[in-house]
C-alpha positions in Angstrom: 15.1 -21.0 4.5 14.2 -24.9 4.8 12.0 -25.7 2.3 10.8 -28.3 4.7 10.9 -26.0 7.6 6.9 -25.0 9.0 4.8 -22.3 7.0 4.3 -19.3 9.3 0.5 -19.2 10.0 -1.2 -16.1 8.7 -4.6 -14.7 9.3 -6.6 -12.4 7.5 -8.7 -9.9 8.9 -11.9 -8.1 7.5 -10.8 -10.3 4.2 -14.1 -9.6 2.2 -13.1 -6.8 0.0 -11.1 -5.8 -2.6 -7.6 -6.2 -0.6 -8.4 -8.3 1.6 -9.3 -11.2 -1.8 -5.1 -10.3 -3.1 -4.3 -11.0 0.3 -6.2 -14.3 0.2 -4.6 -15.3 -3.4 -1.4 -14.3 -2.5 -1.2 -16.5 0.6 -2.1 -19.6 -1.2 0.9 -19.9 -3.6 3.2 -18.6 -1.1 5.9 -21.0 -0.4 6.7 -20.2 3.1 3.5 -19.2 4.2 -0.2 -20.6 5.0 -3.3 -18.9 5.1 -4.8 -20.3 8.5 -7.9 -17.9 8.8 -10.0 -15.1 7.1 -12.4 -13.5 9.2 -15.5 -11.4 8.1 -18.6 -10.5 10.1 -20.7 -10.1 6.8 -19.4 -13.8 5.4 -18.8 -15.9 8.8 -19.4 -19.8 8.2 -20.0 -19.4 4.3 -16.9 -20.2 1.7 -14.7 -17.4 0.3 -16.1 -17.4 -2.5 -19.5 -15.8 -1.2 -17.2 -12.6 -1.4 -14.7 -13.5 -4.0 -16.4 -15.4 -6.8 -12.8 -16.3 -8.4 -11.9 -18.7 -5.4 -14.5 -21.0 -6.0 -12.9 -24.4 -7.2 -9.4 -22.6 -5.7 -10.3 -23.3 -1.6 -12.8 -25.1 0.4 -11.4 -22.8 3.4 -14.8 -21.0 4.9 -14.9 -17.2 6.2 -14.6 -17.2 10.4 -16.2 -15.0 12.8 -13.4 -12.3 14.2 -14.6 -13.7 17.9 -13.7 -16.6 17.3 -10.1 -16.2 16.3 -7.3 -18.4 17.7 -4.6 -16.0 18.1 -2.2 -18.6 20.2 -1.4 -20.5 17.1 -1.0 -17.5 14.8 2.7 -15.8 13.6 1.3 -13.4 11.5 -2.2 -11.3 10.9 -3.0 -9.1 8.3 -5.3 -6.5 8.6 -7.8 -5.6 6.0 -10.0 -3.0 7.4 -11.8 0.1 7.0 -10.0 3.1 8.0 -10.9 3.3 12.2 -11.6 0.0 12.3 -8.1 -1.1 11.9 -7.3 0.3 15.1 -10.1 -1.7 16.7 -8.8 -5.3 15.2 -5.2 -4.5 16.4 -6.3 -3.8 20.3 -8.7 -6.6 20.7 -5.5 -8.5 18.6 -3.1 -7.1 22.0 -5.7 -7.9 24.5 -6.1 -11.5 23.4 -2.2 -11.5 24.0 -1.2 -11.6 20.8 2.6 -11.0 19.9 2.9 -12.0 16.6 3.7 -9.9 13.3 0.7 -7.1 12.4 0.9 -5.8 9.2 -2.4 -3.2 9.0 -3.4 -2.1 5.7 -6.0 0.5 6.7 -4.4 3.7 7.7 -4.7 4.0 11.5 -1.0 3.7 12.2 0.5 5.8 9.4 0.8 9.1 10.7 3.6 9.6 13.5 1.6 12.5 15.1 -2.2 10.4 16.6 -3.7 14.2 16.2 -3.5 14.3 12.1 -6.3 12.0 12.5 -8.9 14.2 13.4 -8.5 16.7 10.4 -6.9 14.4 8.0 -9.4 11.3 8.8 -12.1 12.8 10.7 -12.1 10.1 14.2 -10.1 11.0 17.4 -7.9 8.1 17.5 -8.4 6.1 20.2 -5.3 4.5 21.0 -2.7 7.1 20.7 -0.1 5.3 22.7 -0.2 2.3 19.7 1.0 4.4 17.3 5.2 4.3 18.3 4.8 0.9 17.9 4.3 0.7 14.3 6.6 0.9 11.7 5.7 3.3 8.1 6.0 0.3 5.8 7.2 1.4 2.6 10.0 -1.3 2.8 12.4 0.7 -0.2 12.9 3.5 2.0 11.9 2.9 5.6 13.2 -0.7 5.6 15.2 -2.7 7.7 12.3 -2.3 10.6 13.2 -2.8 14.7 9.3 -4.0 14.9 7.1 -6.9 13.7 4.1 -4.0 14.0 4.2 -2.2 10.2 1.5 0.8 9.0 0.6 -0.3 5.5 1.2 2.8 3.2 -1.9 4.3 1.3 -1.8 3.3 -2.8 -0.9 6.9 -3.8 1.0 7.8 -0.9 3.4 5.1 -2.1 3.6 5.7 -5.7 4.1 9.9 -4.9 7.0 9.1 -2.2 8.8 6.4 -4.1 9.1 8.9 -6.9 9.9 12.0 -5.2 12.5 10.1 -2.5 15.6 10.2 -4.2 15.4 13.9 -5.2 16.6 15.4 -1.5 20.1 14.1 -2.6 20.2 16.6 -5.4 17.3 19.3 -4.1 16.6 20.3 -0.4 13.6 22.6 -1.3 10.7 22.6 -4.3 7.8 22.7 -5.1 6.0 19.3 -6.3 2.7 19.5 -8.7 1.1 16.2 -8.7 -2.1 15.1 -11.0 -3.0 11.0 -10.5 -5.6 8.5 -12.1 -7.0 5.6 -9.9 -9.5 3.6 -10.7 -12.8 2.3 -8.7 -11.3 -0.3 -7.0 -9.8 2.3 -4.5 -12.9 3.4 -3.8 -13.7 -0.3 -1.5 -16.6 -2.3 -2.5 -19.5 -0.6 -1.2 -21.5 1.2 -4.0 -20.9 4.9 -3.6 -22.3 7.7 -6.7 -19.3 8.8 -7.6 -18.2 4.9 -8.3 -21.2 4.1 -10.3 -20.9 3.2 -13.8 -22.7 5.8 -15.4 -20.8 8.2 -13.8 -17.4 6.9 -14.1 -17.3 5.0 -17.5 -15.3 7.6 -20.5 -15.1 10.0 -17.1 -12.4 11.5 -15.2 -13.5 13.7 -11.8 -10.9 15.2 -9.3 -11.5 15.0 -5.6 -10.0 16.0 -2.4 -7.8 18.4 -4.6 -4.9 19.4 -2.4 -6.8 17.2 0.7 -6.3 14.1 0.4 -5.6 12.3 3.1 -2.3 10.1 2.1 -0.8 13.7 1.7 0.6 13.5 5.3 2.2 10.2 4.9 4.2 11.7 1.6 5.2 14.2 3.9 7.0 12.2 7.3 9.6 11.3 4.5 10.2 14.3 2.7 12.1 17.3 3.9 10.4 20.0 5.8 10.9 22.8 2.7 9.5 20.4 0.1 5.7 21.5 -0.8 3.6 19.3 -2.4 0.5 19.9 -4.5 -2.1 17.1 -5.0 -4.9 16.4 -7.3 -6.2 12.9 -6.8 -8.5 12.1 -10.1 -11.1 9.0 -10.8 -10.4 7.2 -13.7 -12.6 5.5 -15.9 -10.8 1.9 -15.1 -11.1 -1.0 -12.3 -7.3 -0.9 -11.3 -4.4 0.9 -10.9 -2.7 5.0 -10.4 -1.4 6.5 -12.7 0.6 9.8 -12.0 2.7 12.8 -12.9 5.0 14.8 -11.3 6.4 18.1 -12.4 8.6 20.7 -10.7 10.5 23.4 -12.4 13.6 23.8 -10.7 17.5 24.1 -11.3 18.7 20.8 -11.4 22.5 20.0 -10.1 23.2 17.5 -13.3 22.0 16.2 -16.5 20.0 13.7 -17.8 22.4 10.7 -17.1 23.2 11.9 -13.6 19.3 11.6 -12.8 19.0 8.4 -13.9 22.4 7.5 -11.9 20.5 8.9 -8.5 17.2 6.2 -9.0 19.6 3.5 -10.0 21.4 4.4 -7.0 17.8 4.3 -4.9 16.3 1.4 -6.4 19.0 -0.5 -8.3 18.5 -3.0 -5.9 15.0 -2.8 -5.3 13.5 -5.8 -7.0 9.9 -4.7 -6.9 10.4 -0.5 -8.1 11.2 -0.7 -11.4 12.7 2.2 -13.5 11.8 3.9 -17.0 14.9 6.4 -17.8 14.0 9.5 -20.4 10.1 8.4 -20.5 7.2 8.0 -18.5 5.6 4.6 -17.5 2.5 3.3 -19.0 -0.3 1.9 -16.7 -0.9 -1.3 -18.7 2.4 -3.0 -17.4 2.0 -2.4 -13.9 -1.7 -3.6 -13.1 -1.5 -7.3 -12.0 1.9 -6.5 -10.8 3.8 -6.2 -7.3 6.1 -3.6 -9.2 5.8 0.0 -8.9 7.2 2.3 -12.2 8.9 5.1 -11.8 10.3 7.4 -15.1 11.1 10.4 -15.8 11.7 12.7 -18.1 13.8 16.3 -18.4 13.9 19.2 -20.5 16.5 22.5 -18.9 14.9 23.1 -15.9 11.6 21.2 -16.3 10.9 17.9 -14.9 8.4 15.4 -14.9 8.2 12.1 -12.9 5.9 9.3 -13.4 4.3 6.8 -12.0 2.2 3.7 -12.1 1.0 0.7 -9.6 -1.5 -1.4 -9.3 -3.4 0.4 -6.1 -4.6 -3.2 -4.9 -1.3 -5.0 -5.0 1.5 -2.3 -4.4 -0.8 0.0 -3.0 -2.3 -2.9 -0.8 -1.8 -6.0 -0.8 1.6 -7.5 -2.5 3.1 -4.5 -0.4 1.4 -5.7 3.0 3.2 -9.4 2.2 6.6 -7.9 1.1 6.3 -6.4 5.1 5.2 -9.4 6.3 7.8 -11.5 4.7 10.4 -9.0 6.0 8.9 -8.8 9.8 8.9 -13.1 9.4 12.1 -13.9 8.0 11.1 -14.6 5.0 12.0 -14.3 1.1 11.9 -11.1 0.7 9.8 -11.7 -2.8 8.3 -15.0 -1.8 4.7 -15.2 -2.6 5.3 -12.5 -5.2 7.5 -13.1 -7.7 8.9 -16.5 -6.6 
């Protein structure tokens, strides 16, 4: 692209939390895009760093009121919203006549069938007939997309499926036993019990064992005979998952022909990168776009890790990789370049 060619003009949406402030930095060193707008109810007409303390001295830019957004002169938004409400910025988006690239990072377009909602979610969605016309946008296996409308993934959902993907070349049925840290940040930034201090610091507390909801995403790409066993745990820690994987099955090949399979996957994935014969460590993957994937095997045992950093591959690096795919863009521009 023309270095001197015209940024795309990007908007964020609902930018006051914890994704929406990575989206924000993001878009300020990236070289083919500019960040036009952030809106925020809560924030409107005060600077963004009312909400995000670290941009003060960074931008003078000011937090708009989502009425007031100027949608003509937009080529991309970004959504940053609460699950339900996502679904609510993108048709008031369409009935303003926008036709510009959406990239939503709450999860109101993930699921190909609108009726998971209501038990996985807990709302009746209430634009069924959107759903089509978005895109599941975990770019290293859904990728090329024939829409400039992409579903965001969920942070585990895309640490779980980028590790289990490659194995329906060698297995077309097991059974998948999953145990993952996150830490608070995943919980948003409203004050919730279970997030406290007290009650997280030198803790760890499962939840939504074998519920949680970003089990149904992990499924659309699987195959229909793979089973999959969740337990989603907090972590005494701001950022980042941190997961294992373990299935004890026959395995068609040995140690080298494993690590031939991901190479083959992800060889030329830039932002997935691989750990052969051990598992990743959390530490090198917060503040990153990457996600880690290793494994190791022992006869018929095998155990895959993972780690990400839940706000930027599980949010909001991943949201601009989309949206620099959807644009035309560098593929890592803004990210690692």
């Amino acid at each position: 692209m023309d270095k001197h060619a015209a940024k795309k003009a990007i908007a964020v949406l609902h930018g006051a939390g914890y994704a929406g402030r990575e989206l924000i930095r993001i878009l300020l060193r990236h070289p083919q895009a500019a960040l036009a707008t952030v809106t925020s109810r809560t924030f409107a007409g005060k600077p963004l760093h009312h909400a995000h303390p670290d941009l003060r001295g960074i931008t003078a830019m000011v937090f708009s009121d989502p009425t007031s957004l100027d949608v003509p002169d937009l080529d991309g938004v970004l959504i940053a919203a609460e699950h339900g409400t996502g679904v609510r910025a993108v048709t008031d988006l369409l009935g303003r006549g926008f036709d510009g690239a959406i990239v939503d990072l709450s999860a109101d377009f993930r699921l190909r069938d609108p009726a998971g909602y209501a038990r996985w979610y807990g709302f009746e969605h209430p634009a069924p007939e959107l759903v089509p016309q978005f895109a599941y946008g975990l770019a290293e296996i859904t990728a090329p997309y024939t829409t400039s409308r992409i579903a965001n993934p969920g942070c585990f959902a895309t640490g779980i499926a980028l590790a289990l993907h490659p194995l329906q070349q060698v297995l077309p049925s097991y059974h998948a036993y999953i145990t993952a840290l996150t830490g608070a940040s995943g919980s948003g930034t409203r004050p919730k019990a279970t997030t406290h201090f007290p009650a997280r610091d030198s803790n760890v507390r499962a939840y939504k064992v074998l519920q949680h909801q970003h089990l149904p995403e992990v499924m659309q790409l699987l195959p229909k005979e793979t089973v999959v066993s969740l337990v989603p745990v907090s972590g005494p820690w701001t950022r980042g998952i941190w997961g294992t994987i373990q299935l004890s099955t026959p395995l068609q090949g040995s140690a080298h022909d494993l690590a031939e399979l991901y190479d083959r996957h992800y060889g030329h994935a830039p932002l997935v990168r691989l750990w052969p014969g051990r598992l990743p460590e959390l530490r090198y993957a917060v503040g990153t776009p990457f996600c880690d994937i290793g494994w190791v095997i022992n006869g018929e045992e095998l155990v895959i890790g993972f780690a990400l950093d839940n706000l930027l591959k599980g949010a909001a690096s991943q949201a601009i990789q989309n949206l620099n795919a959807v644009l035309g863009m560098a593929p890592l521009a803004g990210l690692l370049e």
